[in-house]
FIPARO-803267 format. One record per residue (C-alpha): residue number from 1; residue in one letter; x, y, z. Coordinates in pm, whole numbers. Example, Ala and Ser with C-alpha at 12.3 -4.5 7.8 and 13.67 -1.06 7.14 Angstrom:
2
   seq   type       px       py       pz
     1      A     1230     -450      780
     2      S     1367     -106      714
***
This chain:
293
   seq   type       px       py       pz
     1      X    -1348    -4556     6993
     2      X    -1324    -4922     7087
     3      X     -995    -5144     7053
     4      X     -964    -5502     6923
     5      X     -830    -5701     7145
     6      X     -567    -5940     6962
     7      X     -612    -6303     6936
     8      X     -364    -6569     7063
     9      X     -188    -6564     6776
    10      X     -123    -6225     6770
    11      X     -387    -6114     6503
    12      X     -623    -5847     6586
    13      X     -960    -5978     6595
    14      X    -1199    -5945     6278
    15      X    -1485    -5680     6347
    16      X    -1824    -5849     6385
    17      X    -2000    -5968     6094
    18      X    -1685    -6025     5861
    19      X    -1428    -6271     5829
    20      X    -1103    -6268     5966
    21      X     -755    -6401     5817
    22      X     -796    -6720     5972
    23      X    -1162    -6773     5869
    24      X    -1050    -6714     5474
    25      X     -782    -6971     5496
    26      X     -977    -7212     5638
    27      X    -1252    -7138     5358
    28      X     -940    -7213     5132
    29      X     -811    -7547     5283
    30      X    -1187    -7622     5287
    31      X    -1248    -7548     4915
    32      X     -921    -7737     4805
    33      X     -997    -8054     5020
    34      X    -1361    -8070     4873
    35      X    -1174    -7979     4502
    36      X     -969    -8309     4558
    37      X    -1183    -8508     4687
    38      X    -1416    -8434     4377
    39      X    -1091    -8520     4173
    40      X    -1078    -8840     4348
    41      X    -1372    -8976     4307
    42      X    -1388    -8865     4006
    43      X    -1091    -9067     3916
    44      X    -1187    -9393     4079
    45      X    -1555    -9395     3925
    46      X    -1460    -9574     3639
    47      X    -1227    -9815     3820
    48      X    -1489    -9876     4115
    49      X    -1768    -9901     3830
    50      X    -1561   -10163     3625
    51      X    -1478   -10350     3973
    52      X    -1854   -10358     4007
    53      X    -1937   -10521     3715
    54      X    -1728   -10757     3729
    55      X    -1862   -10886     4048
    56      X    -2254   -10936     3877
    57      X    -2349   -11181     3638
    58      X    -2461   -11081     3296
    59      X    -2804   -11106     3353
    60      X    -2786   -10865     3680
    61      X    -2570   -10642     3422
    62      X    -2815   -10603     3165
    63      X    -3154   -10586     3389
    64      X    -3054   -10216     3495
    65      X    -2865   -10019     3698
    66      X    -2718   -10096     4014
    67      X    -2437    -9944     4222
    68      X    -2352   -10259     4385
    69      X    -2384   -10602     4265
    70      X    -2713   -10793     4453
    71      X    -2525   -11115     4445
    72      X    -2163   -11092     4416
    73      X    -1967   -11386     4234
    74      X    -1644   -11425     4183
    75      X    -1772   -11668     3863
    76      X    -1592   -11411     3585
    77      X    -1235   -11421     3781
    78      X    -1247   -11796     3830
    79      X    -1347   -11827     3440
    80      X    -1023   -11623     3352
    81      X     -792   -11815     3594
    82      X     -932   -12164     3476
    83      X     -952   -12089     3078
    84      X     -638   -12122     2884
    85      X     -781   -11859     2606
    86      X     -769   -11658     2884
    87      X     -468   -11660     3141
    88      X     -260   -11738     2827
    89      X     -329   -11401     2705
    90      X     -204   -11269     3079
    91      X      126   -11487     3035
    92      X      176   -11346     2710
    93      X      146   -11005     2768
    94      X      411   -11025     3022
    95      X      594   -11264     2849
    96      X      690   -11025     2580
    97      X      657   -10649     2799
    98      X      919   -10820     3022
    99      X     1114   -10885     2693
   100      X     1116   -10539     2547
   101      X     1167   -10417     2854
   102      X     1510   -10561     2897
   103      X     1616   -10486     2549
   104      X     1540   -10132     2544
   105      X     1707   -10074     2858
   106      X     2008   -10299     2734
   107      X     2035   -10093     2409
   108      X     1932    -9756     2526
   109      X     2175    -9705     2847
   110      X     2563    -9714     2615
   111      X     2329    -9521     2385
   112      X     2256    -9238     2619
   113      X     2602    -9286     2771
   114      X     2712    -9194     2420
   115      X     2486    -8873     2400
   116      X     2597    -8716     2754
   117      X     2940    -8787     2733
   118      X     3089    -8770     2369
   119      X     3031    -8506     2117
   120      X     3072    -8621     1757
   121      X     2945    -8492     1402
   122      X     2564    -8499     1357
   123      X     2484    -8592     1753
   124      X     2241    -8342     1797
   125      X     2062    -8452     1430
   126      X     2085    -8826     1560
   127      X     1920    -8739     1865
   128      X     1640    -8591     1688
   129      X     1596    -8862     1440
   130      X     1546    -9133     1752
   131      X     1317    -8898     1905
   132      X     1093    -8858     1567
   133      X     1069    -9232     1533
   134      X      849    -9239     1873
   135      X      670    -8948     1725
   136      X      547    -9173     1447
   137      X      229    -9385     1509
   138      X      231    -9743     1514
   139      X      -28    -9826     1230
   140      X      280    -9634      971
   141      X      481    -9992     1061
   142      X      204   -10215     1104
   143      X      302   -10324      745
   144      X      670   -10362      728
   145      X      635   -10520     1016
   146      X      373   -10808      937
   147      X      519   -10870      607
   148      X      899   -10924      712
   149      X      788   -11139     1024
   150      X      583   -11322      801
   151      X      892   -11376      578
   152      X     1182   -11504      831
   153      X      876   -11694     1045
   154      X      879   -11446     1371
   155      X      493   -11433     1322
   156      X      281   -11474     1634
   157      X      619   -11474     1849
   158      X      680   -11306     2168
   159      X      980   -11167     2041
   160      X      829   -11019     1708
   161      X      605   -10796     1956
   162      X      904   -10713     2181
   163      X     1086   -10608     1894
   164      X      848   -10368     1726
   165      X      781   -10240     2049
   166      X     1153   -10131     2084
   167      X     1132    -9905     1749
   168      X      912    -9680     2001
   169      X     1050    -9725     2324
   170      X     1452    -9683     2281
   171      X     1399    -9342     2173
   172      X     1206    -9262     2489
   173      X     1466    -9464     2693
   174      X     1749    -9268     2519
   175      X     1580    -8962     2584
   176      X     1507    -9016     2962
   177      X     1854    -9172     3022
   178      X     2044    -8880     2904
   179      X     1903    -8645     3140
   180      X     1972    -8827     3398
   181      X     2360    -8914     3245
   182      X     2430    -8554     3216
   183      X     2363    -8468     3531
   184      X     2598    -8698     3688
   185      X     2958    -8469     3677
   186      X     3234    -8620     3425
   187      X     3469    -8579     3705
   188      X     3315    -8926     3862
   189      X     3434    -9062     3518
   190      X     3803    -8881     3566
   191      X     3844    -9025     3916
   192      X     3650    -9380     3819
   193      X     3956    -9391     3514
   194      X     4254    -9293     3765
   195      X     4169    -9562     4007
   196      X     4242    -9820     3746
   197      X     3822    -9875     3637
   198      X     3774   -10029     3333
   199      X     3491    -9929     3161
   200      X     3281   -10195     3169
   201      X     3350   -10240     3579
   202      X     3256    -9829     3608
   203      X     2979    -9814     3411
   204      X     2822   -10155     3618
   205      X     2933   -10056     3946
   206      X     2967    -9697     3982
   207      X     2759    -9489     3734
   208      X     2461    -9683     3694
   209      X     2363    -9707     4072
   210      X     2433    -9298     4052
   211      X     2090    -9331     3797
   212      X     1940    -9567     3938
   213      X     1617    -9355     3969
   214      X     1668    -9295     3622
   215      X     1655    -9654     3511
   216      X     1313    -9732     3727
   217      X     1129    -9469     3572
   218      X     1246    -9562     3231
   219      X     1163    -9897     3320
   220      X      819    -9798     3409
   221      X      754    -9613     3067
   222      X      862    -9903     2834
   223      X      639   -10125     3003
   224      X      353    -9940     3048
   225      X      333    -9830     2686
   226      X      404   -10200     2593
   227      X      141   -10331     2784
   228      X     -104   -10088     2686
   229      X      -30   -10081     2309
   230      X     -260   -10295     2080
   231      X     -251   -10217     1742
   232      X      143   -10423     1666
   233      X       32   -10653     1944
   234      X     -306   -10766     1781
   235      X     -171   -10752     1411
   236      X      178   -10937     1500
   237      X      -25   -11227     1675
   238      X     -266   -11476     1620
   239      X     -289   -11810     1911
   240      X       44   -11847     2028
   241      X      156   -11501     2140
   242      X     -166   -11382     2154
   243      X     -202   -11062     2446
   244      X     -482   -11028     2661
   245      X     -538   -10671     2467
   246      X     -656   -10860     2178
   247      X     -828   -11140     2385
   248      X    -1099   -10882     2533
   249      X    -1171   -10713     2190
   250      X    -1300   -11062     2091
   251      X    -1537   -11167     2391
   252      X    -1868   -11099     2155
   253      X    -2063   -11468     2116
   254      X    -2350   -11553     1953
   255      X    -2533   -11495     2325
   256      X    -2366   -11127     2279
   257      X    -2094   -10931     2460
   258      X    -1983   -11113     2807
   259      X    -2000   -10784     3069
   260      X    -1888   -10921     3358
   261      X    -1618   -11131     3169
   262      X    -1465   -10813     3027
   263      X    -1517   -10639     3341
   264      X    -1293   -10884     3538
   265      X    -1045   -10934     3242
   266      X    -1028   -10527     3310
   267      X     -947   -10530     3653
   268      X     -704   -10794     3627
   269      X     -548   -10579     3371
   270      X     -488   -10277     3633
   271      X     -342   -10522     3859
   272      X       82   -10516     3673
   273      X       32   -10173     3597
   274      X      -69   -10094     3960
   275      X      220   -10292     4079
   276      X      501   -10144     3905
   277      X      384    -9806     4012
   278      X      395    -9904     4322
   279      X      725    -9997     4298
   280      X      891    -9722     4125
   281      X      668    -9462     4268
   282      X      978    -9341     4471
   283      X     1185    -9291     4149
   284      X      895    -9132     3968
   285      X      910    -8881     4209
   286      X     1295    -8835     4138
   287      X     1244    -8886     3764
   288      X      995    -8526     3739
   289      X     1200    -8383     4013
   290      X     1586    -8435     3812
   291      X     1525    -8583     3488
   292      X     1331    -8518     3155
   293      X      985    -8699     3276
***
C-alpha cells in the first residue's frame, strides 16, 4: 500500500486524477471573481453605454450600432454648459436639494432627539404616523400642493420644491436619526448636565459629533431622493425653478428626440450623486453597520 506524502502545508496530497482541498477553493475564488466581475460589468453597461452616446452626434446615433463613438465630440456637453435652458436646470436642482436638505436635517435631529430620549403618551403612534407619510406616494399631494402654492404665490419657487420634498424626507431623517440617538448611552447626557452643559451647547458640541456618521448618511438619503424625484419637481415648476429632471423629459423638437443631448444631460446628472457618495461612503459603511440603513 502506498503513502501520500503531505504537501507543504501539511495536507496530504490528493490521489491522481481528483482534486484536492486546495484545487476546490481555488475553483471557488475563481467562480466568485468571474461572478463579480459579471456583476460589474453588468452594472456599468448602462453607464458606459449612456457615456457613449453622449460622445456621438445624432446622426452617428441613429445610423446603427456602435460600441464606441467614430468621431468623438464633446459638442452635447459644451451645448449644456453654454445654454441657459440648460445649466439653469443644473443650478436649480441643487439650488433647492441643498435647501431641503438643510431643513430636514434642521427639523428632524430635536425630533429624533425627542424619540430616543423622552417617552410621552402616543410616541410610539407618532412615530408611526411620520413613517406612513413617506409610505405615501407623491402624486396623492401633487394636488394640495399645486393648488395652495398657487394660492400664497410659492409657484415655480425653489423653496415650494424643498418644502414638499420635506413631507417625505423628515420621516426618513427621523427614522435614521433615532437609531443612531439611541445608541449613544443617556449617561453622556447625565455627565454632559453635571458639568454645567446647557442644552443647546451639548447637543452642538458633544452629542452630535457622537452621530456624526449618522447625520452623513441621512444627509445622503434626503438628497438623493430629492434629486431624483420628478413628479412634485416637474408639477411645482414651470421657467424659474425649473430642474434639470423636467428639462430632459422635454428635449423632443420638431427634428425629433436629441440622443446625444440627453445622453450628456445624463451623465452630467451622475456626476452630484457620484460625489456625495464619495464623500459619505465612509459613513455609509457605519450607517448599515450601527444604524437603521
Amino acid at each position: 500500500m502506498s503513502v501520500q506524502s503531505p504537501t507543504a502545508d501539511g495536507l496530504p496530497a490528493a490521489p491522481a486524477g481528483t482534486a484536492g482541498p486546495r484545487d476546490r477553493a481555488r475553483a471557488r475564488v475563481s467562480a466568485r471573481g468571474i461572478a463579480l466581475v459579471l456583476y460589474i460589468v453588468f452594472l456599468m453597461l448602462p453607464i458606459y453605454w449612456m457615456v457613449n452616446m453622449s460622445l456621438k452626434t445624432n446622426a452617428e446615433i441613429l445610423s446603427g450600432l456602435t460600441l464606441y463613438p467614430r468621431n468623438p465630440t464633446l459638442q452635447n456637453y459644451v451645448t449644456i454648459f453654454t445654454d441657459p435652458s440648460w445649466y439653469s436646470g443644473y443650478l436649480n436642482s441643487i439650488h433647492y436639494v441643498a435647501l431641503n436638505t438643510v431643513i430636514s436635517l434642521v427639523v428632524a435631529l430635536p425630533a429624533a432627539y425627542a424619540f430616543s430620549r423622552y417617552r410621552f403618551l402616543g410616541d410610539r403612534h407618532m412615530f408611526f404616523w411620520l413613517l406612513t407619510n413617506r409610505m405615501a406616494p407623491p402624486a396623492v399631494f401633487l394636488l394640495p400642493f399645486f393648488q395652495l402654492y398657487s394660492t400664497i404665490g410659492l409657484f415655480d419657487t425653489h423653496i415650494a420644491v424643498a418644502l414638499a420634498h420635506c413631507l417625505f424626507n423628515v420621516p426618513l431623517a427621523v427614522w435614521i436619526l433615532e437609531g443612531f440617538m439611541s445608541g449613544v448611552p443617556r449617561e453622556i447626557d447625565e455627565t454632559a448636565a453635571m458639568d454645567g452643559y446647557g442644552f443647546p451647547r451639548f447637543f452642538l458640541t458633544v452629542f452630535l459629533p457622537l452621530i456624526r456618521s449618522g447625520i452623513g448618511v441621512t444627509a445622503f438619503f434626503c438628497f438623493m431622493f430629492s434629486w431624483v424625484e420628478l413628479l412634485l419637481a416637474r408639477t411645482l415648476t414651470s421657467v424659474n425653478a425649473k430642474p434639470i429632471a423636467a428639462t430632459m423629459t422635454r428635449t423632443v423638437s420638431a427634428a425629433g428626440m436629441d440622443w446625444g443631448l440627453l445622453a450628456a444631460a445624463g451623465v452630467l446628472t451622475i456626476v452630484p450623486g457620484a460625489l456625495v457618495i464619495w464623500f459619505v461612503r465612509n459613513y455609509i459603511a457605519k450607517g448599515f453597520a450601527l444604524g437603521r440603513v
